[in-house]
N, C-alpha and C positions, 0 to 999 in steps of 0.2 A: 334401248335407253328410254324412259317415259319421265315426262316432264313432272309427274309428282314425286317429292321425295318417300326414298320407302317405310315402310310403316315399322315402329321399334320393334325389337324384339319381346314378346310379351313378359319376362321378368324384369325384363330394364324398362320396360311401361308403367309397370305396377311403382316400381322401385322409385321413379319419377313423380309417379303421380302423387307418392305417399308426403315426397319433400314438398311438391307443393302444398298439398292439404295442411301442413305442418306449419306453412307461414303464409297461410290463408287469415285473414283478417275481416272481420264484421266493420269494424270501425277504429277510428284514430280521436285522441282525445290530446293537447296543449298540456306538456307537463312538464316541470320541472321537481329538483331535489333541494328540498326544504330544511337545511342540512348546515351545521358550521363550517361548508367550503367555501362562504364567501372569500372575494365579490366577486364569482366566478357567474350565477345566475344563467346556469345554461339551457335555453330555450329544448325543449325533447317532445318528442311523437312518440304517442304510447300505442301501440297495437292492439287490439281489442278481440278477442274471438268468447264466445260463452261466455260472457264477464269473468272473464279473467285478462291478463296483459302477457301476450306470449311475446314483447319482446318488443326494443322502444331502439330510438336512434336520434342523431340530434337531428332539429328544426334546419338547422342553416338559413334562418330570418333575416343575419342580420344585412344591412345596406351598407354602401360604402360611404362612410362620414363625410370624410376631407378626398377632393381629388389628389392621385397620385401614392394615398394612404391606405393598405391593405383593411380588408373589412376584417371583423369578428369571427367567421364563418370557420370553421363550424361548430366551434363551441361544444365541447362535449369529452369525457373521457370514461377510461374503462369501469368507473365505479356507476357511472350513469347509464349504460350502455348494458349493466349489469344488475340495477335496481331492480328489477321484476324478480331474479331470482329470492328477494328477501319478503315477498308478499308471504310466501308460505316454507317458514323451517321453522324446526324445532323451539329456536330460543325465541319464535312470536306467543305473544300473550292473547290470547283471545277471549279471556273472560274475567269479569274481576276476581282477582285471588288474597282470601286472607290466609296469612299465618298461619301453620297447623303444630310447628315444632319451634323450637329455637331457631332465634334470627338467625338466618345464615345455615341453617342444617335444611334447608331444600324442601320442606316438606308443607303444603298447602293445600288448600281445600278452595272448588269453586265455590263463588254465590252470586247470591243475584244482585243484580244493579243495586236495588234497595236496601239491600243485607248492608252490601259492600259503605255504600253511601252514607247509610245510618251509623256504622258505625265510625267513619271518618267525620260526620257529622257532629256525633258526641263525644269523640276524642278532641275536636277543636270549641265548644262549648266547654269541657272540663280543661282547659286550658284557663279560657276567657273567663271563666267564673274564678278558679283556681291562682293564677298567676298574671292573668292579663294577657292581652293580645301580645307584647312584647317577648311570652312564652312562646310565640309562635313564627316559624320562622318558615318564608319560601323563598326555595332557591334561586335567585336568579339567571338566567343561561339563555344564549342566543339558538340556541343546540337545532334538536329537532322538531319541525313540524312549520318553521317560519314564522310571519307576524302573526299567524292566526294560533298559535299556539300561546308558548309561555306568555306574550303578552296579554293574552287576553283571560287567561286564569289568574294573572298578576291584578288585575281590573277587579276583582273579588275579593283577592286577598287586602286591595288596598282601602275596600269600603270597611273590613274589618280592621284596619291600623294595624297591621300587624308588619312586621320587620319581614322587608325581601333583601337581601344581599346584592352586591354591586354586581350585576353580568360579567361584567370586563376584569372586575377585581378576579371573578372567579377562573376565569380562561387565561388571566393576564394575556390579552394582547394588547396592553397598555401601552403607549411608546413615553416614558416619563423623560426622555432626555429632552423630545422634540415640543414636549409641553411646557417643559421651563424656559427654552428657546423662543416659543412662539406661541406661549399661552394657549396654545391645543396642540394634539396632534394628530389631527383629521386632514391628512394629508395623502391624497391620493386622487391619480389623473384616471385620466383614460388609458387601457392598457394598448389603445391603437396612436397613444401618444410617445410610446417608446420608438416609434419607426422614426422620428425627428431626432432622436438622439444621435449624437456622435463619438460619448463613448459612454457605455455603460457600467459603473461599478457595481457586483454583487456581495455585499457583504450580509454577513449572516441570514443568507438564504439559500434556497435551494431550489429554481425554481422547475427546473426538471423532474422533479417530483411535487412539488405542491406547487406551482401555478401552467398546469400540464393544457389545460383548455387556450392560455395565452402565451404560452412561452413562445408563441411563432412569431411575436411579434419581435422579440427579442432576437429571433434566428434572419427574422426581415431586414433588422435594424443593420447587420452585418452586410447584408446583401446590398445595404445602402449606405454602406461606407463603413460604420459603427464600428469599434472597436471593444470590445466585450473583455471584462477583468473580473474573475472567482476568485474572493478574500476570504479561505477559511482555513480552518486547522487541520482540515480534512481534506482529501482530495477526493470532493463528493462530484456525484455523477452529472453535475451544472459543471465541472469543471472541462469536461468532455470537450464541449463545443464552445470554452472562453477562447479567446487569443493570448490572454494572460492569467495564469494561474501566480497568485501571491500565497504561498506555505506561512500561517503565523499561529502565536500559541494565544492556544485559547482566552479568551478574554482580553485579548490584549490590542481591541479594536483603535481603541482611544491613544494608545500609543503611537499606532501608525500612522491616523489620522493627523493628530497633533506635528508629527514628524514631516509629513506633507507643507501642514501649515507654516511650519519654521521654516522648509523651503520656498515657499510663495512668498514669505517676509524677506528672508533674507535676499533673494534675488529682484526681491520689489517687481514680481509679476503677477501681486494681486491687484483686484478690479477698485481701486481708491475711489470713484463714482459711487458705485451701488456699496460697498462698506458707510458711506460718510450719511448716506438718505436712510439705507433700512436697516441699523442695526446700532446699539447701543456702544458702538467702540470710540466714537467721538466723544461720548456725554464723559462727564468730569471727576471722579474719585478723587477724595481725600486720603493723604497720605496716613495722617494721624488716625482716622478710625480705620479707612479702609472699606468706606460705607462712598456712595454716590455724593457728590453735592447737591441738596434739595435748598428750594425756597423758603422751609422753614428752618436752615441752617444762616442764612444769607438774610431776610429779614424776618419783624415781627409779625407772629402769625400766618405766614410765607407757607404754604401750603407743602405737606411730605410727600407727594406726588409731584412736583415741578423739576425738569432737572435742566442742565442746563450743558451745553458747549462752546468752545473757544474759535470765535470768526476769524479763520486761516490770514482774513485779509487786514481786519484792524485788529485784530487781539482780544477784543469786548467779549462779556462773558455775556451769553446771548441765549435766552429760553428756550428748550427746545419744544416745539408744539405738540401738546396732547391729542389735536384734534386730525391733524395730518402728518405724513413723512415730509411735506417741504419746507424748504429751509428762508422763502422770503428773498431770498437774492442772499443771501448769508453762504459763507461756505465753511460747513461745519471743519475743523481742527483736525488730522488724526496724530499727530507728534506736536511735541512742544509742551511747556508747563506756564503755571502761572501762581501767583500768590491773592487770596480771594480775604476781603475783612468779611469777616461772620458778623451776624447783629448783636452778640455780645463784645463785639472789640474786636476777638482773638484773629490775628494772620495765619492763615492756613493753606498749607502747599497743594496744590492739583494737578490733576493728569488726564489726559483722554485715557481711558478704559488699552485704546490700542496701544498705549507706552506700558504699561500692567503687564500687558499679553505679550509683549516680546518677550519681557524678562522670565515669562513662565512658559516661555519655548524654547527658551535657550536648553533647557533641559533635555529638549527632544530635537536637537540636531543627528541626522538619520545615523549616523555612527555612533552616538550615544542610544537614540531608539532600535537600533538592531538587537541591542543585549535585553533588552524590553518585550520587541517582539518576535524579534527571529528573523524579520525584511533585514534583506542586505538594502546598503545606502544609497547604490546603483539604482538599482530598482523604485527606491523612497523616491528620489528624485526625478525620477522617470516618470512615474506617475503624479506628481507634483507639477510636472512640465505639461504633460498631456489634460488634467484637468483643468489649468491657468486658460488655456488656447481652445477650449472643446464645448458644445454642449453637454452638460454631464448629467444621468441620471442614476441616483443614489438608489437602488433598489435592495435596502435595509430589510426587507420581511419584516415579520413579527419577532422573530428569536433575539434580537438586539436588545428589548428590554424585556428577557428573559434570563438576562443573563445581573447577579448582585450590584456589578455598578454597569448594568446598561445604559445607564440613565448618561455617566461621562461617556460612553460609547457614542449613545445618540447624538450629545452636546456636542463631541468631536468633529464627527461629519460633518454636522451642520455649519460648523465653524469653515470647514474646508466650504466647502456652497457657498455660505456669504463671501468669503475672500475672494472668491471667482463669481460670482454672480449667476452661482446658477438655481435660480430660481424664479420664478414667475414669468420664464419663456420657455416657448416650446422644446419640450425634450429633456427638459432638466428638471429638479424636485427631487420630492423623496415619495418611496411609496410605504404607505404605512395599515391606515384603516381609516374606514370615514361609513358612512351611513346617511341618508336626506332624500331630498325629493318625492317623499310620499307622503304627503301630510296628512291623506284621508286615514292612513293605519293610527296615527299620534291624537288624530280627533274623535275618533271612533269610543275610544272607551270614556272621554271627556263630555262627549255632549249627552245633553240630557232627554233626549229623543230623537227617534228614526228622520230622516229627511236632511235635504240641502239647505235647509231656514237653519237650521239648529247650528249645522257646517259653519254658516256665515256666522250666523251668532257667533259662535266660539271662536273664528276668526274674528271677528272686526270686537270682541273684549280682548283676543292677546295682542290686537294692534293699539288698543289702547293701553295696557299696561305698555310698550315698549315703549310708546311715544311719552309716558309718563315716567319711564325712564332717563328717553335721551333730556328732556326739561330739566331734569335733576342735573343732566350732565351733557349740557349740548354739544360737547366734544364728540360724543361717542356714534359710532357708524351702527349701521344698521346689526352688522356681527355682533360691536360688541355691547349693545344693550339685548339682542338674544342671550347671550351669554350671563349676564348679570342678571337674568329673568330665569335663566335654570341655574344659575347658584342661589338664588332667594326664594325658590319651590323646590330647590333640594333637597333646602332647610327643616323644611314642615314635612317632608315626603316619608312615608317609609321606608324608602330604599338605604343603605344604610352601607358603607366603606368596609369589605369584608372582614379587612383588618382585626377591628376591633372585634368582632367577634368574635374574631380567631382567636384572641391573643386572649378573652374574657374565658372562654368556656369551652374550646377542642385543644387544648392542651399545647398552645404552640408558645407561649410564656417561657416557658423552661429551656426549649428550644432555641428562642431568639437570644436568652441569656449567655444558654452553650459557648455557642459557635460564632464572637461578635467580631466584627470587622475590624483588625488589628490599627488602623486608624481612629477609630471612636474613644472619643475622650472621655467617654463617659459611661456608665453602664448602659443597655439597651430601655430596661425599666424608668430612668429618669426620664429620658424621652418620651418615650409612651405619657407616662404621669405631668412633665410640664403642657405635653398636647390637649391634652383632656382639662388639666389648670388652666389652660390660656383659653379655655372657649373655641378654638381654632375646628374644633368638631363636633357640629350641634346635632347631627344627623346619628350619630353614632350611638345604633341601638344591636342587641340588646345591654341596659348597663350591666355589670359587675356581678349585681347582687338580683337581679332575673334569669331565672337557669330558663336554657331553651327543655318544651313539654312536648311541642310538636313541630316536625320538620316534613317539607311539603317538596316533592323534588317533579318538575314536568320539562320532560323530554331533554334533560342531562344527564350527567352519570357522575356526580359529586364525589365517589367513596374511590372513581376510577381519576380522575380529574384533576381531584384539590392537590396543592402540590403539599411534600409531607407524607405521603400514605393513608391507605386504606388503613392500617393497624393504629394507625395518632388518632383516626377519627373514631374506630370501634372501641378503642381505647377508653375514652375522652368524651364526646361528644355522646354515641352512643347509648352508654347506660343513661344517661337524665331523660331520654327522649322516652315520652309515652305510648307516643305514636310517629311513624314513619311511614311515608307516605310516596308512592311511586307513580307518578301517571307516563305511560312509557308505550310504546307497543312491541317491541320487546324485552325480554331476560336481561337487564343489565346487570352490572355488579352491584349498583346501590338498590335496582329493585330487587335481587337477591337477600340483599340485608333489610328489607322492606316490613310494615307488618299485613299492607293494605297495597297492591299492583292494580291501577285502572288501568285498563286496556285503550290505548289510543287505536284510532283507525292509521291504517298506514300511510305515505308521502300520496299515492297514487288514491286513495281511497277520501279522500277530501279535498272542498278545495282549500288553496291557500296563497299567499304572495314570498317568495323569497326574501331577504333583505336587500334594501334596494341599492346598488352600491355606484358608484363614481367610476369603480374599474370597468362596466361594461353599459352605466351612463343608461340604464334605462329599469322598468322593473317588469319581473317573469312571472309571470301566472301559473300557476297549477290546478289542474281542472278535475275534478273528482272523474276519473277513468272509469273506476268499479265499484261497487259496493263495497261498505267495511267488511272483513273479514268475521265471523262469528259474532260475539256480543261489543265490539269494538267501536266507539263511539270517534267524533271530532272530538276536538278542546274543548271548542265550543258550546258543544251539546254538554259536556262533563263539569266543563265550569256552572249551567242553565241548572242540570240536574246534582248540584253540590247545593246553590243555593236554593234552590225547593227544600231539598235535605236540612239545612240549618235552618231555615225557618219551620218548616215541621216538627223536628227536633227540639227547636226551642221552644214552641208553643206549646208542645208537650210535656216538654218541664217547668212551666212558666217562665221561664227568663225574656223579661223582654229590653232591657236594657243591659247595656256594660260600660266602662271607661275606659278609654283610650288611652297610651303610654303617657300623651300631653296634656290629661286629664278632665276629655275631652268629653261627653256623653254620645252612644253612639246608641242602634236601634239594627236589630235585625231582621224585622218585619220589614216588607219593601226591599229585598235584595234580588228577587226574580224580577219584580217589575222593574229596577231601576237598568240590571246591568241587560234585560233586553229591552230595554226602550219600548216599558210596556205592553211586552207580547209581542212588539212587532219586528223582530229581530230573533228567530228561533235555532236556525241552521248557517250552516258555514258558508256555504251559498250567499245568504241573504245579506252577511258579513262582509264575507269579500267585494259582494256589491254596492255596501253603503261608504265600503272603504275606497273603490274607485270613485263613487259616485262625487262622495267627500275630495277628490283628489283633481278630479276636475275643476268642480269649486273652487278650489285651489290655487288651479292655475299649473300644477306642475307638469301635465300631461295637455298636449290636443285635445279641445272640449269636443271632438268627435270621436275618444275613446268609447269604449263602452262593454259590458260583460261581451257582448257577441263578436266583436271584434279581439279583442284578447284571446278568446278561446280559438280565434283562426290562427292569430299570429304566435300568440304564447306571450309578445313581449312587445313592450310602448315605452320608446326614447324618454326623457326628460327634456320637458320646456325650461322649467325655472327651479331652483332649489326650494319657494316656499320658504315655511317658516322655522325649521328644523335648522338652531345651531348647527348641528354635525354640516348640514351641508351648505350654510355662508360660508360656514369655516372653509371652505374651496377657496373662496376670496375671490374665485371666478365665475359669472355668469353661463352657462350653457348656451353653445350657438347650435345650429341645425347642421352644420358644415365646416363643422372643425372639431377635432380632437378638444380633450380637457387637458388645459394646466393650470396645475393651482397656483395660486396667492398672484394672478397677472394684477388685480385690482391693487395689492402691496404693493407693485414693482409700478404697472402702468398710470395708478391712478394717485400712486399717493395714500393711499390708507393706511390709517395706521394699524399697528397689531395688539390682541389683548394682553397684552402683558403690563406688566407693573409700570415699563417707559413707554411703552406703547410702539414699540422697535423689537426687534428682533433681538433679546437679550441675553449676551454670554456671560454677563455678568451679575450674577445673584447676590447680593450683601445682605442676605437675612444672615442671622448670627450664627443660625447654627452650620449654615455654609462655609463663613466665616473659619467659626472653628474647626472645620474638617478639612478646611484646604483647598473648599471645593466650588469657591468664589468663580474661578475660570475653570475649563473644562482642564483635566488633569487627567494623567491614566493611571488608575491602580489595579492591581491582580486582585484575581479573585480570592476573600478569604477559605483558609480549609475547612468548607462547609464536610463535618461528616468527618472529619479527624486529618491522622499524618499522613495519607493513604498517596502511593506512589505513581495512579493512573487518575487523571481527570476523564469523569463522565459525561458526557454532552447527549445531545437528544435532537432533535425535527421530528416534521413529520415525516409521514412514511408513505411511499407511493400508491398505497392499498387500500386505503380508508382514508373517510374524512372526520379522526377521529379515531373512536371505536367503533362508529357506525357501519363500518362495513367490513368489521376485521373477522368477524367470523360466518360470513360471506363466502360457501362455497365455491364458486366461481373466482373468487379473488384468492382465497386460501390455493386452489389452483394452480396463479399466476407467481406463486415463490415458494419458500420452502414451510410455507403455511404453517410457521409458527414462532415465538420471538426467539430473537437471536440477539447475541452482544459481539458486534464488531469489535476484532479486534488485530496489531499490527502481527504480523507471523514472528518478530523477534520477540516481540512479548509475549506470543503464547509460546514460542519454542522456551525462553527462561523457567515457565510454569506448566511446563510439559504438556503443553495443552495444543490438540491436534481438531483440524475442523470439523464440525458437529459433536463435540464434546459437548457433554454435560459440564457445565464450571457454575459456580457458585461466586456471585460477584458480594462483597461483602462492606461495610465500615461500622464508625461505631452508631450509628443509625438503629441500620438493619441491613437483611439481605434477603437473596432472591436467587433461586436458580434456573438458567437459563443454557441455551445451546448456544453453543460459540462457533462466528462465525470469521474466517480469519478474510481479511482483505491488505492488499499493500498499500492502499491507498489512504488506510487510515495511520495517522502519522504515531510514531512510536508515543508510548504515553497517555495515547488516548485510548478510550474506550465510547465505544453510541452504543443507545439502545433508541430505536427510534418512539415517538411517540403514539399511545392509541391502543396500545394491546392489551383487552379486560384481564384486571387482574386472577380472572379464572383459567385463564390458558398458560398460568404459569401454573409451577410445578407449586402446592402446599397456598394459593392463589396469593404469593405474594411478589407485587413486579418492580419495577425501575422506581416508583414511587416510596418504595416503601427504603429508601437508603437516598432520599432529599429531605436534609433538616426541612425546609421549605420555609428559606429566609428572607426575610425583608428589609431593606435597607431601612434605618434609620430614622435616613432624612425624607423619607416619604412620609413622616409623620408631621410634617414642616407645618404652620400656616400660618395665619394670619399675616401678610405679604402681599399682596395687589394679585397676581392672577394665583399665587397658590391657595387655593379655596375648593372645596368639593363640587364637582356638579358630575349628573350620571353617567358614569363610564370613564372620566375623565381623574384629574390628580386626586392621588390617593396613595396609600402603598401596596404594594402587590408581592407575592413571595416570587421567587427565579427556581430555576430549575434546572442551570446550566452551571457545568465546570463543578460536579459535585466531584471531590476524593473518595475515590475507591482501589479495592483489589480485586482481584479473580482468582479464584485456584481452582482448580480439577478435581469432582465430586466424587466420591468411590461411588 
């Protein structure tokens, strides 16, 4: 026996020693995926050997918040763990590519940076001479590459006036139910705030496939008492580990909801406290119009924003306050009526809004709403009992207003929340989208040189315009004069409500005509035509009679994306365009349709900041790991070197002037020095530094952050929200030692909210709400978008990609049957002879697409997914799920002029849906 162990065998030596070599590492670099997965923001270790990245994992940074509350750790999922394999395949771009055949026929030629430039160069000067900047269009998208990306090529396009599209319009993840509610809907906690809940509802989500980095806190919350309920039409794979699966038909959220709320009435076990302070169910309605009581019905010159409620104790008809939610010692009314003299004389009968709302729920007693949604009434009432008694957390996703009347969907919930009170304590809310806390990325393209003076500058002028807001109106709280400061630079902005553009010039007109919502009183076109009459959208470019010349797409995939199809916009849109414009780092479907591909440097190849989000309360750094790949530029360098290009270009055609769509005079000379602050801002590096740098300034971060700390940790909590609407709109302060819940400032402090009463409003009386029915939340099915077709289509995402960003990802392709599929119920493909991994052709009067079928029991008869994200080149003839959605827009998302419905960026506006489309399947020879 000898005390050393024995020596390997020499081919299990070699064998050994090769594995190690193999995940041998020179160095480690702070990085994250700059990617539409937010608010995930997941801190990662990138591996470093010969500058290249042989393989990353997550950081596990994060600390433990709140004692007793599980931390963040470890943040991270198989698409991230799996980012390195996309530095180097096929569909990467590595060098500018123009056009060498017809768009779309695959065929291209390298050139050089300057080739490429020059001629993108003089495609957007023969725009500007030609049709004006207003011919020019860039896409908006939160997509790839983070805030150092699209924002900061947006920054160019905006010195030239030229028209960018709404981001949010473009991706809808708009929540328009929770915006009419609450005059936004930037609603979203901490994800390590779920562990406080005690029963969590999931409705139209999924979070076992798209929220995979936090879903544990959800499996926590269980371990901690929580009660867990999956509300969809599907028995999707979140339903696995609910306690309570609820089976309902598709769209038919608002039903259930509403059903709930007839029980909470009718059993009088809602929370009468918190309804009477933060929500417009007390304020007063007229019987005869059906409009609110205001001050200027009641006297002369009586302001149309005052409104008023009935004191429980003497009957007095009592102001409700603009400037807070409290009531003075008054106790607002919620039953009871009264007769009010108007200033012209006339007696007119009133109501608290909560006498309204019973009558419009009697409809939805749960044995009436089962034939509605398919919940038995057992069950309506069960969950009725359990939210009345619980903390609840509404965990909506994004798919809710995704869906044609998501919007009553949203209204619904939220109605259930108020009547229980759950909101603005821990554990409860809703979760939705929000963005804030960074305010060096928002200052960065605003100021007018490098350094921390300019920072302040531009801070201590937007503290003077608010403060010259709230004067106007000393009612208003810090939120909502931010708010009334980006709808009055919305005004002037070129950003612009997709909407209209859609409807002016890609062919969706005809479309919204088709297919209208069998409740609309009116054609779809008057609508449209009295929005644009009434002024209600000043922002909305391009007009009518300006055809788009050039269209500028960085780091999205618009032809894969826009809901509608690929074939509406190659259709439609297409032929007018002169120039098309891809800056991407790899092969998309819209840079396939391209004339002109920059090459972007890839996630790991620059630096850059993720968006910063509320769900993980702090923001992530990405540290340039490697070198760009071949001729592969940052944004940043390609935005620097765009504008050299336009000034060159135009100095050598003499053009030195143009006019603006507002007829404005504008100059192109001066766009290198301006947009780098004089030279002194070159590289992305120097960007992301002046954008912490700005951000400490701030105040939103510990003034001992700093580039070389970042690049340790990857990732720096939030001190304060700063000046970013998106994140007042929390309504709650950031502590160092506690989880996030939003609107506590609503609930604990009294503030009021932005909306028209400045309460939490269920009650709309614009006219055209009015005329739809849709004054109180109500439930309607979804119209037959797409025709008579006997199977509704749904969608999500898909566990594989964030997006299409990672869908043809071999390594993921891998991880399933690596290619798209249409779920579908085994009795409905056995009716249509259709057997698993069949070829089937899903069809209506749209279009179609064919696809392999996949059979599951779990999807409910009737229905059909195709989940979201799969370029439409990996379908057969490249046409996918897109191209068989009208891609409809409701209506009344053209609404305005109303107190909070007004445009500001990202926020109300109308959005097309993409759920509950009518379709068939049949089995392809």
């Amino acid at each position: 026996m000898t005390d050393q162990p024995s020596a390997e065998p020499a081919p299990r030596a070699k064998a050994s020693q090769r594995y190690r070599d193999a995940w041998r590492w020179e160095r480690t670099a702070s990085v994250t995926h700059c990617v539409d997965c937010y608010p995930e923001s997941c801190p990662f270790k990138a591996y470093i050997a010969s500058d290249k990245v042989i393989r990353e994992e997550q950081s596990a940074v994060f600390k433990t918040i709140e004692e007793g509350v599980p931390d963040m750790n470890p943040a991270g999922c198989q698409k991230g763990v799996g980012w390195s394999r996309m530095l180097d395949t096929p569909e990467r771009v590595l060098r500018p590519l123009i056009r060498a055949g017809e768009r779309g026929e695959g065929r291209w030629r390298e050139a050089s940076w300057d080739e490429a430039l020059a001629k993108v160069a003089d495609g957007i000067l023969d725009a500007l001479e030609e049709d004006g900047p207003d011919s020019i269009i860039y896409e908006g998208t939160p997509a790839q590459g983070g805030l150092l990306a699209t924002p900061l090529v947006s920054s160019l396009f905006s010195h030239l006036g030229t028209v960018q599209t709404d981001a949010n319009a473009n991706i809808n993840d708009f929540g328009p139910g929770l915006y009419l509610t609450f005059g936004k809907f930037n609603s979203m906690g901490s994800a390590d705030d779920w562990f406080h809940s005690e029963l969590i509802l999931i409705a139209c989500a999924n979070p076992i496939y798209t929220w995979i980095t936090q879903y544990h806190f959800i499996a926590e919350a269980r371990y901690n008492g929580a009660e867990v309920v999956t509300i969809a039409p599907d028995c999707s794979p979140s339903t696995v580990h609910a306690d309570t699966y609820v089976p309902l038909q598709a769209g038919s959220d608002a039903a259930l909801a509403l059903s709930i709320c007839n029980v909470l009435l009718t059993e009088d076990s809602f929370d009468r406290e918190f309804v009477a302070h933060q929500t417009d169910l007390p304020l007063l309605v007229r019987d005869d119009t059906k409009r609110y009581l205001r001050a200027s019905d009641v006297t002369e010159g009586g302001s149309g924003e005052q409104f008023y409620w009935l004191d429980a104790n003497t009957g007095s008809l009592t102001e409700a306050q603009r400037g807070t939610l409290e009531t003075a010692g008054g106790q607002p009314a919620l039953e009871g009526e009264a007769t009010v003299t108007l200033a012209d004389g006339t007696a007119v009968h009133v109501r608290p809004v909560l006498e309204v709302l019973r009558e419009r729920l009697e409809a939805y007693a749960p044995e009436r709403a089962k034939n509605l949604c398919g919940v038995h009434p057992d069950l309506i009432r069960s969950l009725a009992r359990k939210v009345a008694t619980r903390r609840t957390n509404f965990l909506l996703g994004l798919t809710s207003g995704k869906y044609f009347h998501g919007d009553l969907m949203q209204r619904s919930w939220a109605l259930v929340a108020a009547l229980t009170g759950n909101w603005g304590r821990k554990g409860s809310g809703f979760h939705q989208w929000a963005v804030g806390g960074f305010d060096g990325a928002f200052l960065f393209p605003m100021k007018p040189a490098a350094g921390p003076e300019a920072a302040e500058q531009m801070l201590a002028l937007r503290r003077g315009m608010v403060n010259a807001i709230r004067e106007e109106d000393p009612t208003m709280t810090d939120e909502l004069a931010a708010i009334e400061l980006s709808q009055r630079m919305a005004e002037g902005s070129g950003t612009t409500p997709s909407a209209f553009f859609w409807h002016r010039h890609a062919g969706y007109a005809e479309r919204w005509r088709r297919w209208p919502d069998p409740t609309m009183k009116r054609p779809f076109d008057d609508y449209v035509k009295e929005a644009e009459e009434q002024g209600w959208w000043p922002s909305a470019r391009p007009a009518a009679e300006v055809e788009p010349r050039v269209f500028v797409e960085c780091g999205g995939n618009f032809l894969r994306r826009t809901r509608g199809g690929t074939a509406l916009h190659l259709k439609n849109l297409w032929p007018k365009l002169k120039l098309a414009v891809t800056i991407d780092w790899r092969m998309s479907t819209t840079a396939l349709y391209s004339d002109v591909v920059l090459p972007a440097a890839q996630h790991y190849e620059k630096a850059s900041f993720q968006m910063p989000m509320p769900r993980a309360m702090g923001i992530t750094f990405s540290d340039r790991a490697i070198p760009p790949a071949g001729d592969s530029k940052s944004e940043w360098e390609i935005t620097l070197a765009l504008a050299k290009a336009l000034e060159e270009r135009a100095a050598a055609r003499g053009i030195e002037h143009f006019v603006d769509g507002q007829g404005q005079p504008r100059q192109i000379a001066g766009l290198f020095q301006t947009l780098s602050k004089s030279g002194a801002i070159l590289t992305a590096e120097q960007v992301a530094e002046e954008m912490l740098q700005d951000t400490v300034v701030a105040g939103n971060v510990p003034p001992d952050t700093t580039m070389e700390s970042l690049r340790e940790t990857g990732f720096v909590r939030f001190l304060d929200w700063g000046i970013s609407p998106y994140g007042l709109s929390q309504a709650t302060d950031p502590k160092p030692d506690e989880t996030l819940t939003p609107f506590r400032k609503h609930v604990e402090q009294l503030e009021p909210y932005p909306t028209l009463t400045r309460r939490a409003q269920f009650y709309i009386d614009h006219p055209w709400f009015l005329e739809a029915g849709e004054e109180l939340p109500c439930h309607k099915p979804p119209p037959p978008q797409g025709g008579d077709y006997p199977l509704t289509l749904i969608s999500g995402h898909n566990r594989w990609s964030s997006h299409s960003t990672n869908q043809v990802n071999r390594l993921m392709l891998g991880t399933h049957r690596g290619r798209p599929f249409v779920a579908l119920n085994p009795t409905d493909a056995a009716e249509r002879g259709i057997d698993d991994d069949d070829l089937v052709e899903v069809h209506n009067d749209v279009g179609r697409f064919a696809v392999h079928a996949r059979l599951l029991p779990g999807v409910a008869p009737g229905i059909a997914i195709v989940y979201n994200g799969w370029e439409p080149y990996q379908f057969r003839d490249w046409a996918g799920a897109g191209d068989v959605e009208p891609g409809l827009v409701k209506w009344l998302g053209f609404a305005g002029g109303y107190g909070h419905l007004r445009y500001w960026q990202f926020e109300w506006q109308p959005v097309p849906n993409d759920r509950a489309i009518r379709v068939d399947v049949s089995k392809t020879s």
